[in-house]
N, C-alpha and C positions, 0 to 999 in steps of 0.2 A: 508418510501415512497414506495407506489407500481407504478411499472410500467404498464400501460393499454394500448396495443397492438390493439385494436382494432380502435382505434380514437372518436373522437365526435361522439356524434347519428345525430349532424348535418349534416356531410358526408355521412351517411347512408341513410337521410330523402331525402337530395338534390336530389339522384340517383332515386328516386320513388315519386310518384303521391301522394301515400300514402300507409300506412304499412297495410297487411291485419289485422282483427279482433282479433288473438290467439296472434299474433306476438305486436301488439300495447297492450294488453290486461298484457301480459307478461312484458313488459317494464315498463306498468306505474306499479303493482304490486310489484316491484323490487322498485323502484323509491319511493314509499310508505312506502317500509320497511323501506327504507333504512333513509328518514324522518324521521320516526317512532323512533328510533335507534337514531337520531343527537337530537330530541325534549325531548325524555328522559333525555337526557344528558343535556339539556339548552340551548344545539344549536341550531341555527335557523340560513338560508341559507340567504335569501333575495335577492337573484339574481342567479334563477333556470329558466333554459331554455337550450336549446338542445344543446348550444355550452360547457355547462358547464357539461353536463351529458356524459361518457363518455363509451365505449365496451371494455370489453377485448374479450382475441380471441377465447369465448367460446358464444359472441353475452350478458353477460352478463351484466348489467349497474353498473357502479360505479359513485357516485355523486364526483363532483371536485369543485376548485376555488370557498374555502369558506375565499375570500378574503373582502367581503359584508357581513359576517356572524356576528352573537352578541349571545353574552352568555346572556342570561333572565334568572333572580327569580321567584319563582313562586309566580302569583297573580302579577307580573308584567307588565310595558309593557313597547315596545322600542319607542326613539322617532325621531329617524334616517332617513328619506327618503333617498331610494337608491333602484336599482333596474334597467333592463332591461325596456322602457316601455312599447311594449306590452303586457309582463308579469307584472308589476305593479298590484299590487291590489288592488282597489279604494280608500278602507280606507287609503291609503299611499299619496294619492291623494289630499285629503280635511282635514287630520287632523294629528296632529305632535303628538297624542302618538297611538298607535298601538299593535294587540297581533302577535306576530312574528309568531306564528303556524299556525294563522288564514290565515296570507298573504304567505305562503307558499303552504301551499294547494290552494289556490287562482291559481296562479304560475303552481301548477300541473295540477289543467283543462285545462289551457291553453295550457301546453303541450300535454296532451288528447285527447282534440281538433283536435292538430295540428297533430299529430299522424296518426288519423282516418281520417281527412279529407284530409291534404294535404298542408291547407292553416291557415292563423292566423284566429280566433275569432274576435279580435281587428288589425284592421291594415289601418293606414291612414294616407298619405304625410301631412298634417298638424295637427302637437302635440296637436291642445288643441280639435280640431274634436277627434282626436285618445281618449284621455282625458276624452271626454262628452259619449262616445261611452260606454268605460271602469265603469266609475262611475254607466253609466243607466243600465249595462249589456247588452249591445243591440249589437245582432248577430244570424247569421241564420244557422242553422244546416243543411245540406246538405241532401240530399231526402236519402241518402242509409246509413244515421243512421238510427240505432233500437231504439224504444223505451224503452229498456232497455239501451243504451248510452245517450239518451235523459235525461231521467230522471238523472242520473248519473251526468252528466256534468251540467244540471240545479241546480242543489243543491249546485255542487261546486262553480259555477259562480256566483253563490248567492252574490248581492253587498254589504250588508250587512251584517259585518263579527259575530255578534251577532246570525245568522242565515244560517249561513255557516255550511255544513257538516263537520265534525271531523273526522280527521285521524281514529277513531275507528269502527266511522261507513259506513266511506268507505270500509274498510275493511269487515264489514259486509255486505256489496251489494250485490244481485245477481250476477250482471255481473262480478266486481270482485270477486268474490268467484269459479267464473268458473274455473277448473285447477290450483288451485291457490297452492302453496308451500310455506308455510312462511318460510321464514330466520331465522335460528336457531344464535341467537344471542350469542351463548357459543363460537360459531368458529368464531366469528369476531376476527380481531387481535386489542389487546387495547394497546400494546406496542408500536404501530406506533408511530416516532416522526415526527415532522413536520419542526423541527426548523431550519431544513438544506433543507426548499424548493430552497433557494437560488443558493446552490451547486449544484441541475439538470442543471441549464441555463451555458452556456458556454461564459463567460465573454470574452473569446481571437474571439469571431463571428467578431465585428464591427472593430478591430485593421486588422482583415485579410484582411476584406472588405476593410477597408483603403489602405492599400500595394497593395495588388491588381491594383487598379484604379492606384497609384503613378505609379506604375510597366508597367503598358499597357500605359502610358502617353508618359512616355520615346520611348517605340518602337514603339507608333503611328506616333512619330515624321515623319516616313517616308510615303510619300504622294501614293508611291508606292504601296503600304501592305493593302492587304486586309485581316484585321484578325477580321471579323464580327464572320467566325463560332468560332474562341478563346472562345469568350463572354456566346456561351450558354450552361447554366448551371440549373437546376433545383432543391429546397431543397424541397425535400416532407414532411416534418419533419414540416418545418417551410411555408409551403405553400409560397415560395418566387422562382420566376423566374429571370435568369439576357439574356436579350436578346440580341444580338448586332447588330446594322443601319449600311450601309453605305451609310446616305444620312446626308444632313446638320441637324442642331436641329430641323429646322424650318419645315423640311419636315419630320421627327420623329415626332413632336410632332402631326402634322396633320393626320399620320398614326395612334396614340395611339386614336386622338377622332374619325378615320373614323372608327378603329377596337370597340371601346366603343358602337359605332349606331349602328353597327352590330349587337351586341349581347344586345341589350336596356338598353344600360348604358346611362349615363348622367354627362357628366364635370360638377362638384361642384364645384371646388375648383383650380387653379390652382398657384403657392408659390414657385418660385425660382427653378420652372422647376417641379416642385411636383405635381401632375396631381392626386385628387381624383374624384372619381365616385360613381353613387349611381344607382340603379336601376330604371327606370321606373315607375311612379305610377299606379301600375298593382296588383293585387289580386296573390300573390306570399308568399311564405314564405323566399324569400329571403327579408324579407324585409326591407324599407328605413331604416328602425329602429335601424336595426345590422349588416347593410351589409357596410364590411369596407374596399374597395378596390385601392388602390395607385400602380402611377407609378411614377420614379423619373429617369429624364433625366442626362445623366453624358456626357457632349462634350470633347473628349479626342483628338479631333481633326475636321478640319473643314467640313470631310466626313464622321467621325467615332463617332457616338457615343454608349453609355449601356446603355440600360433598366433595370432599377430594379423593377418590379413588385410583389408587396407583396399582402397579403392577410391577415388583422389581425382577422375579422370575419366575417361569411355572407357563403351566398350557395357555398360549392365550386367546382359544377356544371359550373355555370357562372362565376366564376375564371378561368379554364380550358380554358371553350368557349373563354372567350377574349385572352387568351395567345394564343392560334391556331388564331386564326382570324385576331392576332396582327402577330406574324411568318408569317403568309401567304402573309402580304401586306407585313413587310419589304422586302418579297423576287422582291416585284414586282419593275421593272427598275429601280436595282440597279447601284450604279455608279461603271463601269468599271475602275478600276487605269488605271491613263496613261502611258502611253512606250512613250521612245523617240524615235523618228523617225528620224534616222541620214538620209540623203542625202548619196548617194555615189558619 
């Protein structure tokens, strides 16, 4: 198992408009090989997209969560639907057997795409729009493509995977050939095991989490105590926030959807005080598709409650924005604990 220090190319993408030309150009080339490398082998990804792609701390990419992946024969093909959908590749779309190299590079235009421009290719609040869009190939290239990006990403986008460009001769493109360094496949490491993905994840997280809350329940008890700042806490690791109210639920909860509009979220979902959001139907690359963000209310008392804000995927640009936005009202006319006021 290697460690990648840099995070998602998703957090990289959120913070910019879009990547300049050498710097996208450079990525997807890396992103290619590294394809290149898993297709020799029989692997095949099938849920490639920026949250799965990942930097170490030299900006270089390493492909991850080949948890959607299938080993293929050759002259084979898979017959699995699975996949992110505005990455989806059509042919996954309309028929149940598929060539798994074809729909991967499919997968890579898109991040391409979304690299150089900014925004998805495919991206629409209702699935089977998004769907018809993907199948016809139908999307507009932004005025400050080249012609040599153009043609590039046409071939890929190609709905038709019988007539799809091939990993070999993307690689032989102009545009990718700019600068280009191939991956000297001898110093890959092939002794990596995988079998202990299990052992990175810290199974004692949810028991602490528990104790905690038990622990704060007890000393909330007094009506006294204002212990909102206790509460906050931030895991960058795991993109999760714990924020602390001193107002009832009912005016927490009202703060989490006033902070939500602020930052053009949308209550989807609300379950036992579990508060999801989706963004906006707006030309974003955060988009509805994989943007996955929850808040889960905890009443540890009648003025005190936690915020737990998570973030499982999605821009973590507007993660940030709502956690600020959300801070800033709970601080707004907070409930002062009461004193007794003895008479003399």
């Amino acid at each position: 198992m290697e460690y990648v220090s840099g995070g998602p190319l998703l957090d990289k993408m959120s913070y910019a408009e879009k990547l300049n030309e050498c710097e996208a150009r450079k990525l997807f080339q890396q992103l290619i090989d590294a394809l290149d490398y898993c297709h020799d082998k029989g692997i095949y990804h099938r849920d490639l997209k920026p949250e799965n792609l990942l930097l170490d701390n030299k900006g270089n990419l390493k492909v991850s969560d080949f948890g959607l992946s299938a080993l293929q024969k050759p002259n084979d093909v898979l017959n699995t639907r699975c996949g992110s959908p505005c990455y989806v590749a059509p042919e996954l779309l309309w028929s149940n057997r598929y060539d798994g190299a074809a729909a991967d590079v499919w997968s890579c235009g898109v991040i391409l795409f979304e690299l150089l421009a900014g925004y998805l290719p495919f991206d629409d609040q209702n699935l089977m729009s998004l769907y018809r869009k993907i199948c016809k190939a139908e999307y507009k290239c932004p005025p400050w493509f080249t012609q040599s990006q153009k043609k590039l990403i046409t071939k890929i986008l190609e709905p038709h995977p019988g007539k799809r460009i091939t990993i070999p001769d993307i690689v032989e493109d102009e545009w990718f050939q700019l600068d280009y360094k191939p991956v000297d496949a001898s110093e890959l490491n092939e002794d990596i095991n995988l079998d202990d993905d299990n052992a990175a994840f810290d199974s004692s997280a949810m028991s602490r989490s528990s104790s905690f809350i038990n622990a704060f329940q007890l000393i909330a008890m007094s009506q006294d105590l204002d212990l909102s700042g206790l509460f906050e806490e931030q895991d960058e690791k795991k993109k999760r926030t714990r924020l602390g109210s001193t107002h009832t639920i009912n005016e927490t909860i009202e703060k989490i959807e006033a902070a939500a509009a602020d930052v053009r979220l949308t209550v989807e979902k609300m379950n036992n005080l579990k508060i999801k959001m989706q963004p906006k139907p707006i030309m974003t690359r955060c988009s509805r598709s994989y943007f996955d963000l929850s808040a889960q209310v905890i009443e540890v008392a009648p003025t005190h409650c936690v915020i737990e804000i998570s973030k499982s995927e999605g821009d973590l640009r507007m993660y940030y924005e709502f956690c600020e936005s959300l801070s800033n009202l709970l601080k707004q006319n907070p409930r002062v604990p009461s004193q007794n006021q003895d008479s003399l």
